[in-house]
LUMMAR-663688 format. One record per atom (N, C-alpha, C, O, CB): y negated, x negated, z negated. Coordinates in pm, whole numbers, plus 50000, padded with zeros to 5 digits. Glycine has a CB too. Layout:
N
YXZ ...
// end
This chain:
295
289777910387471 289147923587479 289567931187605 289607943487601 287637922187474 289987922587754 290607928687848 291807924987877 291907916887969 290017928687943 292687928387830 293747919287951 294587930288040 294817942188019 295147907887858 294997920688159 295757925888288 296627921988297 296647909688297 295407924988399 298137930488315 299247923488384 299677929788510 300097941188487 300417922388297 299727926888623 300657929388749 299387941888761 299847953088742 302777934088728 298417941688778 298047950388796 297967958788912 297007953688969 297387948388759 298437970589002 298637970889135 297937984789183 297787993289095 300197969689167 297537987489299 297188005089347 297118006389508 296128000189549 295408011289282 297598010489577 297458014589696 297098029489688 297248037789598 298638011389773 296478030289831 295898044989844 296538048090016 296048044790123 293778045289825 297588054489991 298548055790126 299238045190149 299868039590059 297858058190255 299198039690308 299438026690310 298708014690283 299498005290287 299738025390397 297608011090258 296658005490213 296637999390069 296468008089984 295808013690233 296777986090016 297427978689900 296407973289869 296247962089918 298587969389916 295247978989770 293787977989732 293907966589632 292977958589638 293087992289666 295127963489516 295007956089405 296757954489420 297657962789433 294167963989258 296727940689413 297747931389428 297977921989316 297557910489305 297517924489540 298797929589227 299147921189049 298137911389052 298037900189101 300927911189015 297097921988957 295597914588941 296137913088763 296207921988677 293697927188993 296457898088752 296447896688596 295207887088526 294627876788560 297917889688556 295167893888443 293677886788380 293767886188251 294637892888196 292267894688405 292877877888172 292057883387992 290537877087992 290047868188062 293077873887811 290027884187898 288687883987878 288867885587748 289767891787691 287797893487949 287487876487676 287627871587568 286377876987475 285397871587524 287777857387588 285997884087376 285247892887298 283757876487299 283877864387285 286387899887105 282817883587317 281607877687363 281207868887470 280227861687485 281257872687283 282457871887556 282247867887694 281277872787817 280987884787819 283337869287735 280907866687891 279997873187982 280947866788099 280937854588117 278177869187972 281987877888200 282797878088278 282167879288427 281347888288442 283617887488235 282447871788530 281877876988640 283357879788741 284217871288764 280617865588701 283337896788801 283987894688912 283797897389041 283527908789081 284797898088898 283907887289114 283297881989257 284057888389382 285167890789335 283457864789270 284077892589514 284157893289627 283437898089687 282337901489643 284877896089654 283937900489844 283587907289934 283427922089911 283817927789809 284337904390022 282897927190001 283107945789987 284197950490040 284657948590153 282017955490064 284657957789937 286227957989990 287237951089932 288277952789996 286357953490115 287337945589858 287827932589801 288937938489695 290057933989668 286497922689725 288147951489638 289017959189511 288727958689389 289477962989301 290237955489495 286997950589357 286677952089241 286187961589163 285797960289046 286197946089231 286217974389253 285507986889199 286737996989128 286808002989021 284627995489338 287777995289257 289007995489167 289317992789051 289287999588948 289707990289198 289617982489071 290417974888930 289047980588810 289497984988704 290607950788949 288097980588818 287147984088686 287478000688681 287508005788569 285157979888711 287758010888823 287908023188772 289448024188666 289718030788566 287888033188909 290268013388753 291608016988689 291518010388493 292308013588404 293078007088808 290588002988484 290217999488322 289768010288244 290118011888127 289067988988305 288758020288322 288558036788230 289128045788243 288898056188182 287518044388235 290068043988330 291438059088365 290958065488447 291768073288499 291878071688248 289608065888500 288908067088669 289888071888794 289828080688881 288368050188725 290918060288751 291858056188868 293058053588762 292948050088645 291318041388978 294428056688847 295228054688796 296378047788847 297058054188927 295318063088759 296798034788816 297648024088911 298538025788921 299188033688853 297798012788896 298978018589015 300678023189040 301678014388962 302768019588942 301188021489210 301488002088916 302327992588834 300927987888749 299767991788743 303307978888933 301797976388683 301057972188577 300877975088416 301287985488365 300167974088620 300187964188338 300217972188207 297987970688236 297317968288336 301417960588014 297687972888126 295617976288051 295857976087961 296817982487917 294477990288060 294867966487869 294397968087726 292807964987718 292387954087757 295247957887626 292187972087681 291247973487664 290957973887522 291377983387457 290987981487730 290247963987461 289917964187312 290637968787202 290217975987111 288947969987297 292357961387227 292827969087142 293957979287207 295187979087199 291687975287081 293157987487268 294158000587312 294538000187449 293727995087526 293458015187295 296058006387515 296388006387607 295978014987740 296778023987765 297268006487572 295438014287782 294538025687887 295438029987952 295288042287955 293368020987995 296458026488016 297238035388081 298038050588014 298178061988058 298178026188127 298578040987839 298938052287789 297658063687681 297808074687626 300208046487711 296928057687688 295748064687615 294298059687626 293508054687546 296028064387474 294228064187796 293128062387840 291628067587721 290688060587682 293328069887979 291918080887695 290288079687616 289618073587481 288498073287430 289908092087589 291298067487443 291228060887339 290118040387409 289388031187372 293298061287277 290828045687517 290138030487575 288828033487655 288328024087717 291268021387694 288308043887659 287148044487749 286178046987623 284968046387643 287188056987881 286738049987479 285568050887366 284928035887404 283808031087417 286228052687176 285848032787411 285788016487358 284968005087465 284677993187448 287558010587344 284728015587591 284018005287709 282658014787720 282908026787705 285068003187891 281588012187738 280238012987817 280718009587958 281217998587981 278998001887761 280558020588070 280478018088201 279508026188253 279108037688236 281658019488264 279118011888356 278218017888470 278718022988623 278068020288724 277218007188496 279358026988625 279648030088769 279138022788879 277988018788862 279258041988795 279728019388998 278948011989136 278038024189202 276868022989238 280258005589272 278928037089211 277988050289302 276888056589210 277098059389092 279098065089353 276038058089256 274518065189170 274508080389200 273528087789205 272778058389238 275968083589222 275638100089243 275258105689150 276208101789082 276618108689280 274568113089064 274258114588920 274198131588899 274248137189008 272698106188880 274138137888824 273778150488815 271668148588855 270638143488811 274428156788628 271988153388918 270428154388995 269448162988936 268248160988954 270498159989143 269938173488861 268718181988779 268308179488670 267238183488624 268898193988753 269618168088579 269068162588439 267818153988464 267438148588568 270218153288359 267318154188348 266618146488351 266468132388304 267608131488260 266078151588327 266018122188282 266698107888293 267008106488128 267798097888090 265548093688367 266508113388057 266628112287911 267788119087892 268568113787813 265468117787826 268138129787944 268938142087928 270608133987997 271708139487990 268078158188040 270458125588034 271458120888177 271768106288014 272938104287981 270208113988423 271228102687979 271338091787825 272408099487752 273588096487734 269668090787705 271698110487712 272308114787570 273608118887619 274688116787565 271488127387482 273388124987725 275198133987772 276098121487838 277318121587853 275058150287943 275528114787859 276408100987843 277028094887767 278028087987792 276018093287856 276418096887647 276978082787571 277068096687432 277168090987324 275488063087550 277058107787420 277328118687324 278988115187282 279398124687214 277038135287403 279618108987293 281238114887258 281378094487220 282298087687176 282638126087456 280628092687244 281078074487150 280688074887057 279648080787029 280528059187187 281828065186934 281038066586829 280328058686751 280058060186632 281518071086769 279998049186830 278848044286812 277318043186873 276398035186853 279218036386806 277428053686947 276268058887047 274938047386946 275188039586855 275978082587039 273688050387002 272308044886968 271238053987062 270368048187127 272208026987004 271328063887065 270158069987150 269028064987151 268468063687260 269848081687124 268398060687031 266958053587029 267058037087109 266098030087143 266428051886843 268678033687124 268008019287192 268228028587385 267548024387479 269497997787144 269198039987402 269178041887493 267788042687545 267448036687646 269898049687501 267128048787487 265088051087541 264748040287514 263918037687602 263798062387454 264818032187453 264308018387469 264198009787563 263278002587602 264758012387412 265638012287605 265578002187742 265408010887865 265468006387979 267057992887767 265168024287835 264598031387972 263268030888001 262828031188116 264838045287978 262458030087880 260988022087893 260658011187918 259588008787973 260358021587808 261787998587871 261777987987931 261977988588094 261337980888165 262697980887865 262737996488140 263297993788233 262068000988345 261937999088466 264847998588222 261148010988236 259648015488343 260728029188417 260658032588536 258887997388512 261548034688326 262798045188384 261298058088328 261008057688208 265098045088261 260598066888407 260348079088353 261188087488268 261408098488319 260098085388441 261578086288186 262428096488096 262108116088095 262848125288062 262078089887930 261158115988130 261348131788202 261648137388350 261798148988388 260178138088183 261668126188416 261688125588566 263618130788578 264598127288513 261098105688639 263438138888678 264858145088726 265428131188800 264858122288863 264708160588849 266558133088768 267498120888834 267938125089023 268448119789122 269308120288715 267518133588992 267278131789167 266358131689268 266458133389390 267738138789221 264908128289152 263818123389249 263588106089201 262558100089232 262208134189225 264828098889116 264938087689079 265158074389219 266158073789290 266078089988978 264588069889225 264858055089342 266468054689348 267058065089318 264178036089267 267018046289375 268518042789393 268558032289264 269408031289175 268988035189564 267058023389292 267658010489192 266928020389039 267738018688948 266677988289239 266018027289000 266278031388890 267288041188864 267748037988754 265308034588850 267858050588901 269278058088889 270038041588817 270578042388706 270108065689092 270018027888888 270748020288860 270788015788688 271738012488617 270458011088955 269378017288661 268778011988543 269398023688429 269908021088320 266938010788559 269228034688477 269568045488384 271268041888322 271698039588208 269418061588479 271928042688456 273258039388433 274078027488356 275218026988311 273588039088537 272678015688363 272748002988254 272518004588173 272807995788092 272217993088251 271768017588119 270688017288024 271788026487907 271918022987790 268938025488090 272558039487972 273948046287866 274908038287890 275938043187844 274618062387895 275158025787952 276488018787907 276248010287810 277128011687726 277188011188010 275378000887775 274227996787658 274428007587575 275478008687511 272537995587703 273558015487568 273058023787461 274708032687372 274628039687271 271758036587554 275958029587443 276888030887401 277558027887283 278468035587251 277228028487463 277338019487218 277238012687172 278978005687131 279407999887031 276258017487093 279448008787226 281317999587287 281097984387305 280137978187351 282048005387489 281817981787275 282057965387221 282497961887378 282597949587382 283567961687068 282737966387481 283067959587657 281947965187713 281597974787644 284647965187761 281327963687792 280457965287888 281427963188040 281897951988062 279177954387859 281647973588130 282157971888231 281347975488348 281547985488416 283207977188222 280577968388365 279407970988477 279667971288646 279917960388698 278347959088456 279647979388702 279787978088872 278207976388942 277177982688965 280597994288944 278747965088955 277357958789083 275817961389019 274957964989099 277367970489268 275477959888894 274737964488803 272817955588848 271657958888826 275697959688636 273507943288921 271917942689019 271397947089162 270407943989228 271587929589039 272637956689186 272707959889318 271457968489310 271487975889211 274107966689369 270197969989393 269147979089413 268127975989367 267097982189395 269307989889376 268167959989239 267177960789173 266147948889252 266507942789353 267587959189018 265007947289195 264567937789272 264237924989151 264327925789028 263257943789366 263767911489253 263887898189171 263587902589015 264487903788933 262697885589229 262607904188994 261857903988856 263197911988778 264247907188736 260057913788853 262807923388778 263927933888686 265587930088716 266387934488634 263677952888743 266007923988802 267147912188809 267687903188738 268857900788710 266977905388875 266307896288700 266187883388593 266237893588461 267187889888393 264477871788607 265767901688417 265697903888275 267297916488291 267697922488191 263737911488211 267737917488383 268987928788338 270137911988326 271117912088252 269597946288515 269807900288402 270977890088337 270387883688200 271247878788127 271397876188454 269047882988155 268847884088007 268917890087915 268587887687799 268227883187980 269597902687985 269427911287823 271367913387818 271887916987713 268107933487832 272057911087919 273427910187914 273797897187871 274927896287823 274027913388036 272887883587878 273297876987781 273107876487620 273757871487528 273037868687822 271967883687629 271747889787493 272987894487437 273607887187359 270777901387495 273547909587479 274597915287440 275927904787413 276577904887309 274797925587541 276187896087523 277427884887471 276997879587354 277827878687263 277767871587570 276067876387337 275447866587169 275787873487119 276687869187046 273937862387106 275467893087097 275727899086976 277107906386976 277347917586933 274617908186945 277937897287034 279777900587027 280187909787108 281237915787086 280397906386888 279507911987203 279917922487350 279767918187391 278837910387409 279617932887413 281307922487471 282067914687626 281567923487697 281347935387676 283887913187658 281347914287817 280477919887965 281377918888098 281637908688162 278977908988001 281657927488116 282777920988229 281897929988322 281657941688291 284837924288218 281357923288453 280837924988596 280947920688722 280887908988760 280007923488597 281207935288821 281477931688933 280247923489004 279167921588949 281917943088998 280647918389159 279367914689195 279457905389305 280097895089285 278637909189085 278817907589441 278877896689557 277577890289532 277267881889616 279007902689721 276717892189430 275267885189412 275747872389306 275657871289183 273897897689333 276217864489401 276917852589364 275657844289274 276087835189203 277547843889513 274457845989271 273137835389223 273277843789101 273557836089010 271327834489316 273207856689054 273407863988912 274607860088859 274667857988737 273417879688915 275817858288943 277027854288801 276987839988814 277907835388747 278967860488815 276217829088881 275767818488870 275207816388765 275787808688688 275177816088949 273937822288723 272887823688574 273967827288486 274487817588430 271477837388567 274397837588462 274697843488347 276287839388308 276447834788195 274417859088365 277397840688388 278637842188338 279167828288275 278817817288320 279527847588450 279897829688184 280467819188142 281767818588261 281707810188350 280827820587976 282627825788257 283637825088417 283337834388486 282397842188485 285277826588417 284647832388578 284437841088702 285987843988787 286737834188790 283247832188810 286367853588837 287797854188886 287107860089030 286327869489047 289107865388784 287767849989133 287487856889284 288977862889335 290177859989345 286837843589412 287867874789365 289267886189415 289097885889596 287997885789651 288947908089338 290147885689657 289837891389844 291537903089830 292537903289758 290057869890036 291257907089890 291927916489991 293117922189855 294347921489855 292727906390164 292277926989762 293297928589635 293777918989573 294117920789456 294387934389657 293937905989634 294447896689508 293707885789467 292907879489536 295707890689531 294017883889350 293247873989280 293277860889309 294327855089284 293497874189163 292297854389359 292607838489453 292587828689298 293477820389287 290837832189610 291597829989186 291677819289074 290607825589026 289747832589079 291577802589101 290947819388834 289677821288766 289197808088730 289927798688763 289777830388643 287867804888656 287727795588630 286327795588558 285787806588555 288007788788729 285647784988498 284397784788431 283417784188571 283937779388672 284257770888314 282177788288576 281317783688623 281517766988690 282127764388794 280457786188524 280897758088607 280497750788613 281447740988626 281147728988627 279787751388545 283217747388642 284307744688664 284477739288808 284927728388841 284997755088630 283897751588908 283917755988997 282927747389106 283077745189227 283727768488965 282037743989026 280747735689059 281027723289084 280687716689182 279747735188959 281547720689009 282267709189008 283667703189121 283807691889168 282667710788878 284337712289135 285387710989197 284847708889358 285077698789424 286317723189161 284017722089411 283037720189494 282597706989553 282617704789674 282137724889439 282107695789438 281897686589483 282677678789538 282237667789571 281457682689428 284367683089572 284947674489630 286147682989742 287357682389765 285497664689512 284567693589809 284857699989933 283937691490033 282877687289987 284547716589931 284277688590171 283337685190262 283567695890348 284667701290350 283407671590321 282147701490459 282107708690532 282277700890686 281307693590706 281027715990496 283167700790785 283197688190857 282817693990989 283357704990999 284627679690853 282187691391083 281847694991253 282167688491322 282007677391271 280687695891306 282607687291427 283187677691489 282467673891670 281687682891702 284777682991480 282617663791769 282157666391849 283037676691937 282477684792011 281767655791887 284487676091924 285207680392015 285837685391946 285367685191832 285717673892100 287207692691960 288267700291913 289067690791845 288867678991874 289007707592017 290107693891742 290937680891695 292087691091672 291787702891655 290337670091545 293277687491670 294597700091585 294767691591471 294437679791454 296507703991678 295427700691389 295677698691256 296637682491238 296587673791151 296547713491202 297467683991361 298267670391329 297797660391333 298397651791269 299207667391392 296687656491397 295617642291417 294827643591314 294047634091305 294617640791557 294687653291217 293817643591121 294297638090967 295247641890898 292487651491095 293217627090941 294177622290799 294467633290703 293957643390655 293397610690701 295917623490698 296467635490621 297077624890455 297377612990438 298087645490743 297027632990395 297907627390266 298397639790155 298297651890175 296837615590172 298937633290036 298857643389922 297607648289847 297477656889759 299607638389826 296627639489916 294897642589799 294357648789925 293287654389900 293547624689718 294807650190084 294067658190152 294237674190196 295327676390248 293977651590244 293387685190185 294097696590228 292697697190286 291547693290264 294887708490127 293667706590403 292607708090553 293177727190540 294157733390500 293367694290768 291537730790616 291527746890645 290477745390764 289397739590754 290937758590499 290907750590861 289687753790961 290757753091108 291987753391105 288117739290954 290097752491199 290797749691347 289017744091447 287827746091424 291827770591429 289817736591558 288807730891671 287667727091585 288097722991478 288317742391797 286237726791591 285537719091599 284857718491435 284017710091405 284767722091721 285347728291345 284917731691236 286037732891143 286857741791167 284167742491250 286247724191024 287027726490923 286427719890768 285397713590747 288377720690971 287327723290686 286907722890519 288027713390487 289207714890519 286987739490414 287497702890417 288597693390334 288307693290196 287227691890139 288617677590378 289447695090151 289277692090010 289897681189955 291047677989987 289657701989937 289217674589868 290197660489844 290367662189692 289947670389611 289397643089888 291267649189684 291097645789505 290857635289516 291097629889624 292237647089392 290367628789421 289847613289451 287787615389422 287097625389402 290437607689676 287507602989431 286097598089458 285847598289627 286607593989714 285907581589390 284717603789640 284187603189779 284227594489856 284537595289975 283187604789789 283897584689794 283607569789849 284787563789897 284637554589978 283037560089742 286787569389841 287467565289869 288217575889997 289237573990063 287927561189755 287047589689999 288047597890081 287177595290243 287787597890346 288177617590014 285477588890248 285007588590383 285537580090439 285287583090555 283817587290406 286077571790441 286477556790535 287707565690600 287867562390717 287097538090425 288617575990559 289287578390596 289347585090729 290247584490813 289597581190520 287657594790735 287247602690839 286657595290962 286537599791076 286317611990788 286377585290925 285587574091035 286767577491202 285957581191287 285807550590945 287527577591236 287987578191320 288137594291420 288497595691537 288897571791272 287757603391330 287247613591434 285817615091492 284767610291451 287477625591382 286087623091597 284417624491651 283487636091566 283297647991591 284417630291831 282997627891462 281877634891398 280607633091418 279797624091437 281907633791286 280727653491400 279287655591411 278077657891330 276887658791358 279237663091467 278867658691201 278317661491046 279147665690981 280137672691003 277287670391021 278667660690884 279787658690747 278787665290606 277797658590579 280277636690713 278997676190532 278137680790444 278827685890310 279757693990307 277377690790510 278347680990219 278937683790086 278807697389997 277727698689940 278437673890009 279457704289984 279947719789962 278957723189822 278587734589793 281987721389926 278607710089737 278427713689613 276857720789612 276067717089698 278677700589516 276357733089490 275137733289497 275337746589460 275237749489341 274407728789616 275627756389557 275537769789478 276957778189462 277917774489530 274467779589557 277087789089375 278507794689352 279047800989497 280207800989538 278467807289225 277827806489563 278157812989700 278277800189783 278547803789897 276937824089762 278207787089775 278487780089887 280447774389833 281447771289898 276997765589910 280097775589666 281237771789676 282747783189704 283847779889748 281187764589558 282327795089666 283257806289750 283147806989906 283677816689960 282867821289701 282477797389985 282377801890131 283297790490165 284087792890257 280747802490212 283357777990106 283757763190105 285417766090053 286347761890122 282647752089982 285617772589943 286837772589873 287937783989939 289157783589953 286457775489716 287087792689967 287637806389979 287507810090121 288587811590178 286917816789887 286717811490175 285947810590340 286567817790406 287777817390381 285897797290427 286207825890498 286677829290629 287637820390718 288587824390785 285567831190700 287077804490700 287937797790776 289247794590705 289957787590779 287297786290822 290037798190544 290407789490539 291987799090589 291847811290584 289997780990409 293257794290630 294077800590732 295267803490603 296157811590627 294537789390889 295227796390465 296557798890410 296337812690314 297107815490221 297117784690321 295457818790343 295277835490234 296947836390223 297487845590161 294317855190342 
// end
């Protein structure tokens, strides 16, 4: 339902998306992960013709977005990341002129989930909160009734409760054969919900993988402290060991069973030794990290 090849865009000198290739698969629930800044707002504008890339091919459900973008934006429900909105409509009025030119619109589920969502439907969209403006904007990419859902940062503003039911009702939508593809640094939401996940930094795509792929792999990161400084050449080294970090703090990743990779560490001065596995954000801090030096 998505796929990417070489996908690329700079804005001056500045190289935002770095041959981001991907696919996404029709009743998938997609998560994509980074930092701010990272280029995931990008790459989702350059999927509705928003934005327009400098290399690369887009297909979007079928149709090629680069060469016939509105043929591919029938075909996606998007929420935008910015809540700038027309400010005098009103939240009902801000539904219909949304989702008016798809043709499979649903206006009646659009008000549906604006009552669910506790959205005032006569209230002007610019005396709206930030996180309901947010709800509205979930509420005409839904009510679209387009077989992709391309959501930007779609729990950003909301709080716990209404959090939990916007990743239940997007798994809803994957059950009923809509692909969900969402941005997102709220690493505990594409934890719940996504079946994968592709982590993006600095425009390029580091790996995709399942969830629980990822979780897994995790378990055979250690977080290591040390008493003193060590350089890279003093510690064990092999083909199952890869080291990221410098002086008193580094990340190992092994292959193997645990039990065969600690005997190996016994000879530095440790200060704690802690196992990476547990949440998706520990395992992007562990896998991906600030510390690790080969980006």
């Amino acid at each position: 339902m998505i796929r990417t090849e070489g996908l690329t865009k700079s804005y001056r000198d500045k190289q935002v998306l770095r041959g981001v290739s991907l696919q996404v698969q029709a009743g998938e629930v997609f998560g994509f992960v980074g930092p701010n800044g990272a280029g995931k707002s990008t790459f989702l504008k350059c999927l509705v013709g928003v934005v327009h890339p400098d290399g690369g091919s887009i297909e979007v459900a079928g149709a090629d977005a680069r060469r016939d973008a509105l043929a591919a934006r029938r075909r996606v429900g998007y929420a935008p990341g910015e809540t700038t909105l027309y400010a005098r409509m009103r939240a009902e009025e801000l539904l219909n002129f949304a989702i008016a030119h798809h043709p499979h619109a649903d206006a009646r589920r659009g008000r549906e989930l604006l009552d669910r969502f506790s959205v005032p439907r006569s209230q002007r969209v610019g005396k709206l909160s930030h996180g309901m403006k947010r709800k509205v904007l979930l509420a005409q990419a839904i009510a679209s009734g387009a077989p992709v859902l391309l959501l930007d940062e779609p729990m950003e503003g909301l709080d716990p409760e209404a959090r939990r039911s916007v990743e239940e009702l997007l798994r809803g939508e994957a059950a009923g054969g809509r692909t969900v593809f969402f941005s997102s640094h709220d690493l505990a939401s594409v934890q719940r919900v996504c079946d994968r996940v592709a982590f993006l930094r600095h425009g390029r795509l580091l790996e995709i993988g399942t969830v629980n792929g990822f979780l897994e792999r995790a378990g055979r990161v250690l977080w290591i402290s040390l008493r003193e400084p060590v350089e890279r050449s003093l510690l064990p080294d092999g083909a199952d060991f890869t080291w990221n970090g410098a002086g008193t703090r580094w990340i190992l990743e092994f292959r193997g069973p645990l039990e065969e990779a600690l005997p190996r560490l016994r000879a530095l001065p440790l200060a704690g030794v802690r196992n990476a596995a547990g949440s998706l954000e520990e395992v992007f801090d562990a896998l991906y990290g600030p510390e690790r030096q080969d980006d």
